[in-house]
ROFIBA-229586 format. One record per residue: residue in three letters; x negated, y negated, z of N, C-alpha, C, O, CB in turn. Coordinates in pm, whole numbers, padded with zeros to 5 digits, always signed. Atoms other than C-alpha are relative to their C-alpha. Glycine has a CB too. Layout:
N
AlaXYZXYZXYZXYZXYZ/...
This chain:
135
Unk+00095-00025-00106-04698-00698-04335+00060-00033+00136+00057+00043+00233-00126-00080-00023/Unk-00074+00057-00152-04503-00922-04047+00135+00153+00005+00202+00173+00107+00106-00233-00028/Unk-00120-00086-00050-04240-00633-04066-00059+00136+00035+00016+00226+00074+00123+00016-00115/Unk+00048-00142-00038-04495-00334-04006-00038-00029+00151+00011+00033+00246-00140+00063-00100/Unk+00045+00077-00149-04630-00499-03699+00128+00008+00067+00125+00104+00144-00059-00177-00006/Unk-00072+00020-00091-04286-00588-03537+00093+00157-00012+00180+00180+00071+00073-00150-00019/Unk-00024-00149-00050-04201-00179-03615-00090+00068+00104-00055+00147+00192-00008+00089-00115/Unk+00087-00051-00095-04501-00105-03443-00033-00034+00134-00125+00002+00208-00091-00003-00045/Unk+00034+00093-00137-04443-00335-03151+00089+00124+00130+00202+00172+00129+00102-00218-00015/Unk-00113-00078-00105-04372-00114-02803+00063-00093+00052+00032-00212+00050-00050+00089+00121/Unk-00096+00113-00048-04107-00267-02646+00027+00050+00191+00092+00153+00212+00181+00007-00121/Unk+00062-00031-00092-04180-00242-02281+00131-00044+00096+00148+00028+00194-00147-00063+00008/Unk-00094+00029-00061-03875-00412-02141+00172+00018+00002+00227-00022-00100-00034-00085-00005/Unk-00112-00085+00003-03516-00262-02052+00111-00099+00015+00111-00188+00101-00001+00114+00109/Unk-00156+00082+00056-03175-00428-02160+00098+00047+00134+00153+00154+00162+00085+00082-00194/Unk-00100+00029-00121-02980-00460-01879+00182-00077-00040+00288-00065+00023-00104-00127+00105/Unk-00153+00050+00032-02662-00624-02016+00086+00100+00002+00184+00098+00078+00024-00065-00133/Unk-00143-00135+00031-02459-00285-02130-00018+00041+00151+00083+00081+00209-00034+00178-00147/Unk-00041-00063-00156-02538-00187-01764+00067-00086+00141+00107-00060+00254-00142+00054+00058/Unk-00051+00151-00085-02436-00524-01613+00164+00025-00033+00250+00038+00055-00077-00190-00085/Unk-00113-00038+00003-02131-00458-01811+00118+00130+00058+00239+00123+00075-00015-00007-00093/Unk-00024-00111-00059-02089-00103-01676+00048-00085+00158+00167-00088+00190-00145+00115-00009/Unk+00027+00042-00143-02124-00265-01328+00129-00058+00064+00182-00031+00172-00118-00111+00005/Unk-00102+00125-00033-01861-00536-01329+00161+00117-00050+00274+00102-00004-00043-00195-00141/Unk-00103-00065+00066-01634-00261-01531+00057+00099+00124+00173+00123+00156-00057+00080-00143/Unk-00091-00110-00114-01626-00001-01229+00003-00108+00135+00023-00019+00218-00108+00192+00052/Unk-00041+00088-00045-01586-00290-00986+00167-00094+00001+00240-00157+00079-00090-00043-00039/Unk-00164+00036+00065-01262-00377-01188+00088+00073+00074+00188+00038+00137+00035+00044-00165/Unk-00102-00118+00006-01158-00002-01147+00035+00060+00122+00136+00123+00153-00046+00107-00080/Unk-00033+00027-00139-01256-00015-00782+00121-00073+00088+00186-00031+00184-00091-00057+00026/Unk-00079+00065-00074-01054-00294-00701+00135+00029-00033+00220+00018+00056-00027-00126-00005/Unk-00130-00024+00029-00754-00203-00882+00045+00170+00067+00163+00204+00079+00012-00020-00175/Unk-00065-00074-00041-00755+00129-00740-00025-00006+00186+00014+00092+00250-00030+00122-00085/Unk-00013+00053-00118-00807+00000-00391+00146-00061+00052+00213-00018+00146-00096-00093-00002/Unk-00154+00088+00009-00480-00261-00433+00097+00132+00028+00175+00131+00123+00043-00092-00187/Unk-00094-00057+00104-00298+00028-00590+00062+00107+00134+00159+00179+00114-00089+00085-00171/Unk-00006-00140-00061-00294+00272-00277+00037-00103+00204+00026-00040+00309-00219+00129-00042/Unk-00067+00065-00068-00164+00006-00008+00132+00066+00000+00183+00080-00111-00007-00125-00036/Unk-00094-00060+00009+00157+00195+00136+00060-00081-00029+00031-00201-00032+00034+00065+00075/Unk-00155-00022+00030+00499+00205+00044-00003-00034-00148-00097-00005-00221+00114-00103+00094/Unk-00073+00008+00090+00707+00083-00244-00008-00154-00019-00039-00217+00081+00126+00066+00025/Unk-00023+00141-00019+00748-00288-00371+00154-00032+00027+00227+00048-00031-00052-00077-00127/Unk-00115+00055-00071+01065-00446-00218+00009-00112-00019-00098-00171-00031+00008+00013+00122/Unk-00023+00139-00011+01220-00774-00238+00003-00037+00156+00109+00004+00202+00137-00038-00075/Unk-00024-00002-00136+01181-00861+00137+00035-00114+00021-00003-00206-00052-00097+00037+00083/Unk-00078+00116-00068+01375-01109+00330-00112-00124+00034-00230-00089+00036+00078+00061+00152/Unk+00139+00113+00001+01155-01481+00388+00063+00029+00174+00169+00059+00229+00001-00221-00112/Unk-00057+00050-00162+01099-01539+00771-00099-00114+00023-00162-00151-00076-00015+00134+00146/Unk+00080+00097-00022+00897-01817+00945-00152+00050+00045-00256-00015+00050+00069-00085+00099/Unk+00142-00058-00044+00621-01614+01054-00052+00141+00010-00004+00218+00093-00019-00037+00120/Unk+00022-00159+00018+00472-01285+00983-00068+00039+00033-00171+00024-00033-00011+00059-00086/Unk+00105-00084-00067+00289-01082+01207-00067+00097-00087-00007+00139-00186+00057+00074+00112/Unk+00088-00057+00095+00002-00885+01054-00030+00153+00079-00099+00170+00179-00146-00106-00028/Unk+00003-00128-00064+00052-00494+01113-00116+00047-00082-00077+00158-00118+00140+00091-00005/Unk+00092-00128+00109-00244-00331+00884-00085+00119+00096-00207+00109+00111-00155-00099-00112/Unk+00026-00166-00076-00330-00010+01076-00012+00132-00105+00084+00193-00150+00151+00044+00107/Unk-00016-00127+00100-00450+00273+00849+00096+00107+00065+00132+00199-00008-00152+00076-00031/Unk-00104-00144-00041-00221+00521+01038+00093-00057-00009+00174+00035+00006+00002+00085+00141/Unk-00128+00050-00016+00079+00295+01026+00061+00067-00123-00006+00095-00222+00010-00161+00008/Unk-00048-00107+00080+00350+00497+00838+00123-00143-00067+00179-00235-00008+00069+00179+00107/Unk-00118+00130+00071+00592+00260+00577+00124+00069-00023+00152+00173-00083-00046-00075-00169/Unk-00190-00042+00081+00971+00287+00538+00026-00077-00060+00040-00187-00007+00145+00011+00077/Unk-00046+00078+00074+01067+00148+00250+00169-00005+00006+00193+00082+00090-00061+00032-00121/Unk-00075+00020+00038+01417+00078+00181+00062-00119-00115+00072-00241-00102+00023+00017+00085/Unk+00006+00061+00177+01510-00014-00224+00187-00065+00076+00252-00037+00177-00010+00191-00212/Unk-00098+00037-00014+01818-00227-00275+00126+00074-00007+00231+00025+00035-00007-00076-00057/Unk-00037-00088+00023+01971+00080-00369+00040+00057+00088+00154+00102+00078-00053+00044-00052/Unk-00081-00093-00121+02011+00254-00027-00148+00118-00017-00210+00159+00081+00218+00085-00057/Unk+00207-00081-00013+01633+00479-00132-00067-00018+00068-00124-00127+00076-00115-00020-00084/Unk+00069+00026-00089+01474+00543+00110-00162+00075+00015-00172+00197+00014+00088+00022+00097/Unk+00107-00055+00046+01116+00608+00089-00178+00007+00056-00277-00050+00011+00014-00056-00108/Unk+00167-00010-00103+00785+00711+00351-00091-00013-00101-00091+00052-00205-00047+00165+00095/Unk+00105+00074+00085+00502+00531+00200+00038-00011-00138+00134-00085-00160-00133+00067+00003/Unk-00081-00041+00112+00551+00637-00183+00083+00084-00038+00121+00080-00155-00044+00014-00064/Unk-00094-00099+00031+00784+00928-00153+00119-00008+00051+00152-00009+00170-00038+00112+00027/Unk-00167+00008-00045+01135+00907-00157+00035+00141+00073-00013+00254+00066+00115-00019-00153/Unk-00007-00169-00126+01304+01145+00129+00106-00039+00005+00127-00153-00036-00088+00040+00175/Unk-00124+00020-00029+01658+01175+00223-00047-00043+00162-00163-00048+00203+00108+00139-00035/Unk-00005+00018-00172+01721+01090+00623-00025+00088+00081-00082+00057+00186+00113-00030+00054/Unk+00032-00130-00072+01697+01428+00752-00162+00014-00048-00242-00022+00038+00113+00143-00053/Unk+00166+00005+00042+01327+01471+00571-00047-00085+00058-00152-00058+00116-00045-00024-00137/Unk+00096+00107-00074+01250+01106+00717-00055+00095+00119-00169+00139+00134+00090-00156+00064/Unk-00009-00025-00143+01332+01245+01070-00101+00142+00001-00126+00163+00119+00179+00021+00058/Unk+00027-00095-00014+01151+01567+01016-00179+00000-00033-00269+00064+00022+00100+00074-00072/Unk+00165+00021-00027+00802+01446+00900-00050-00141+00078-00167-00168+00104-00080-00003-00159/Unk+00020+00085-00144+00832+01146+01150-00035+00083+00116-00119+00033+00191+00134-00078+00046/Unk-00028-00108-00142+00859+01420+01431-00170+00048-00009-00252+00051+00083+00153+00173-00029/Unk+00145-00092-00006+00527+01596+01278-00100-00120+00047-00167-00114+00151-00058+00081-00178/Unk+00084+00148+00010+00342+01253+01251-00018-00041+00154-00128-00069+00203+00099-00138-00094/Unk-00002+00075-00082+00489+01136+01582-00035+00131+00120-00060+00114+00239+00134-00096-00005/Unk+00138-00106-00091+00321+01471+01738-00113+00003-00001-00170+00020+00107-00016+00120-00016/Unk+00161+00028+00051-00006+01435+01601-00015-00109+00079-00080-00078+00179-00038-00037-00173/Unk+00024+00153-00053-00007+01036+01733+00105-00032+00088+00194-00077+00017-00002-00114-00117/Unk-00032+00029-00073+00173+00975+02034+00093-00167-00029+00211-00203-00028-00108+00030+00072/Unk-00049+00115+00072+00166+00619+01909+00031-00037-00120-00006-00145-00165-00053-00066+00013/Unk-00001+00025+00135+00267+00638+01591+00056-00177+00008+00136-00224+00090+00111+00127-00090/Unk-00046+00120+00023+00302+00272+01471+00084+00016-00154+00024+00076-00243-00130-00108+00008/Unk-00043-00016+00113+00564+00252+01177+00046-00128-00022+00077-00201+00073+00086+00103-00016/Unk-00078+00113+00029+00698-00033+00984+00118+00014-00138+00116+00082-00241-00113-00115-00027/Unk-00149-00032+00116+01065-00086+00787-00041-00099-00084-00074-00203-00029+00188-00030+00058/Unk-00035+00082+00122+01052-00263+00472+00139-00009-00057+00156+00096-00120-00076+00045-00102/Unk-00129-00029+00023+01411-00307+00385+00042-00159-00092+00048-00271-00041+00087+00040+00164/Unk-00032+00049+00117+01507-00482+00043+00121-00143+00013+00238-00103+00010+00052+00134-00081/Unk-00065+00030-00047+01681-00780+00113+00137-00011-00048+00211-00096-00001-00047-00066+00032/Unk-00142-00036+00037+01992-00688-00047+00039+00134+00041+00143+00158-00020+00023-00011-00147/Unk+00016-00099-00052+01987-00365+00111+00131-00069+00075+00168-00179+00114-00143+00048+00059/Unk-00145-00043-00083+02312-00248+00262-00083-00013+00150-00197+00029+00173+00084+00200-00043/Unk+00085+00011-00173+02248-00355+00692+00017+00113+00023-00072+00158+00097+00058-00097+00142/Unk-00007-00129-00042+02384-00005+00715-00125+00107-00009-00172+00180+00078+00104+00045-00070/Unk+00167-00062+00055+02066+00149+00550-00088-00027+00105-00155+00067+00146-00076-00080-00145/Unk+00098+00025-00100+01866-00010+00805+00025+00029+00107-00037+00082+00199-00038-00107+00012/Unk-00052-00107-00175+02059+00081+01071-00077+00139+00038-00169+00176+00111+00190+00076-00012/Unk+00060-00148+00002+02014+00423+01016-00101+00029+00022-00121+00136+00079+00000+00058-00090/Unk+00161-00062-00007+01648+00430+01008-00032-00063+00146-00103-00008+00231-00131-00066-00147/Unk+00064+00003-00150+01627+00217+01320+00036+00078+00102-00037+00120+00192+00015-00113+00057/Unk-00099-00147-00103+01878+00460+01510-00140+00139+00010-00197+00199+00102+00208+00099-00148/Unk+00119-00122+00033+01614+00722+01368-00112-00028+00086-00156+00064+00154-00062+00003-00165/Unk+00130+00022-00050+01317+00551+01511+00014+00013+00194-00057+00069+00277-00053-00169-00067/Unk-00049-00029-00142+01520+00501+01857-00050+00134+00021-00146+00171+00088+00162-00010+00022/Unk-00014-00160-00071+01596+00886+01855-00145+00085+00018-00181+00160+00108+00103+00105-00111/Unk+00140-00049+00002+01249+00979+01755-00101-00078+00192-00195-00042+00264-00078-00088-00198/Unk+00113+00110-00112+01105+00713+02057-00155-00057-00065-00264-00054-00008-00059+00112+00162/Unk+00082+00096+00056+00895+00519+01825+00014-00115+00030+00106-00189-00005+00001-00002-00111/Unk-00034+00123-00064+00842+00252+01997-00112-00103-00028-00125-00200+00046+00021+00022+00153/Unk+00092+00085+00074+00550+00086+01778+00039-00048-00143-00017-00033-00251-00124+00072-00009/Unk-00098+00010+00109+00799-00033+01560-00031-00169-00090-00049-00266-00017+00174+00013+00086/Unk+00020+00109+00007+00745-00331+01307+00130-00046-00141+00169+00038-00222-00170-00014-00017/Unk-00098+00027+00108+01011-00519+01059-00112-00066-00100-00207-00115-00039+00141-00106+00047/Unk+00033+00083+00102+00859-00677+00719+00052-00104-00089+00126-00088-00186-00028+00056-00055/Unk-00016+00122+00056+00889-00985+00609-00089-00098-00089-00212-00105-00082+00028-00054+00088/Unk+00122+00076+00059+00763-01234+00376-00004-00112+00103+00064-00103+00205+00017-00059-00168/Unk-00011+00081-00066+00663-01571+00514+00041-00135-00075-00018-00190-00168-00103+00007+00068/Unk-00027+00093+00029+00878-01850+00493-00071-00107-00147-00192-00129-00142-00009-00031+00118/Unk+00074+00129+00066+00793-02129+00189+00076-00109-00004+00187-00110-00059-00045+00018-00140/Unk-00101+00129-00021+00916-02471+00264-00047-00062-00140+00000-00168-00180-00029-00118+00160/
C-alpha cells in the first residue's frame, strides 16, 4: 500500500543539481577557452626586474621560438610576410602598438631583424617581453 501512494505522489519540485553541474561545466569551457586565445606563442622569456603591463586588444605579438621562428600572434611567417601584414595593420592603425617576445636563447640576430623591421615600418609603439624578476 505505502508503495502505491509514493507512485502516486506528484512531485512538484525541480532537481537542479544536473543543471548546477551543466553550469559550472560551461564555465570550465569558458575559461579555458578564454586563456587559450591570449596572443602569440609560449616562449621561454628572459627574467627582468620589472614588467610593464602592455594588454591592448589591438596589440599585435612577435613571437620569436629559440629556433629563429618567427611567429605574428599564432602564425608562423617568414620576415618578408612579417613586414607585409605589419604594413596592412600599420595602415588600418596609425598606432599600431606591437610587442617582441623573443625566446631567451634566441639568436640576438633574430631580434635584430624584427626590430630593424619595426624601425623601417615606423612602429614606434613598440614593447619588449619579459618575465619579472624572482629573487
Amino acid at each position: 500500500m505505502r508503495k502505491e501512494l509514493y507512485d502516486q505522489k506528484i512531485f512538484d519540485d525541480l532537481n537542479v543539481t544536473p543543471l548546477l553541474d551543466l553550469a559550472w561545466t560551461l564555465l570550465i569551457v569558458f575559461i579555458i577557452a578564454v586563456t587559450a586565445t591570449i596572443q602569440g606563442i609560449k616562449v621561454n622569456l628572459p627574467k627582468a626586474s620589472t614588467t610593464p603591463s602592455l594588454n591592448k586588444p589591438s596589440t599585435k605579438a612577435i613571437s620569436i621560438r629559440n629556433d629563429g621562428q618567427i611567429y605574428l600572434d599564432t602564425f608562423p611567417v617568414t620576415l618578408k610576410e612579417l613586414e607585409a601584414m605589419l604594413r596592412q595593420y600599420k595602415a588600418a592603425d596609425p598606432n599600431l602598438p606591437v610587442v617582441v617576445k623573443g625566446d631567451a636563447k634566441v639568436y640576438y640576430e633574430s631580434v635584430i631583424e624584427v626590430l630593424d623591421l619595426m624601425q623601417k615600418l615606423d612602429i614606434t609603439q613598440l614593447g619588449l617581453v619579459t618575465q619579472k624578476l624572482v629573487k
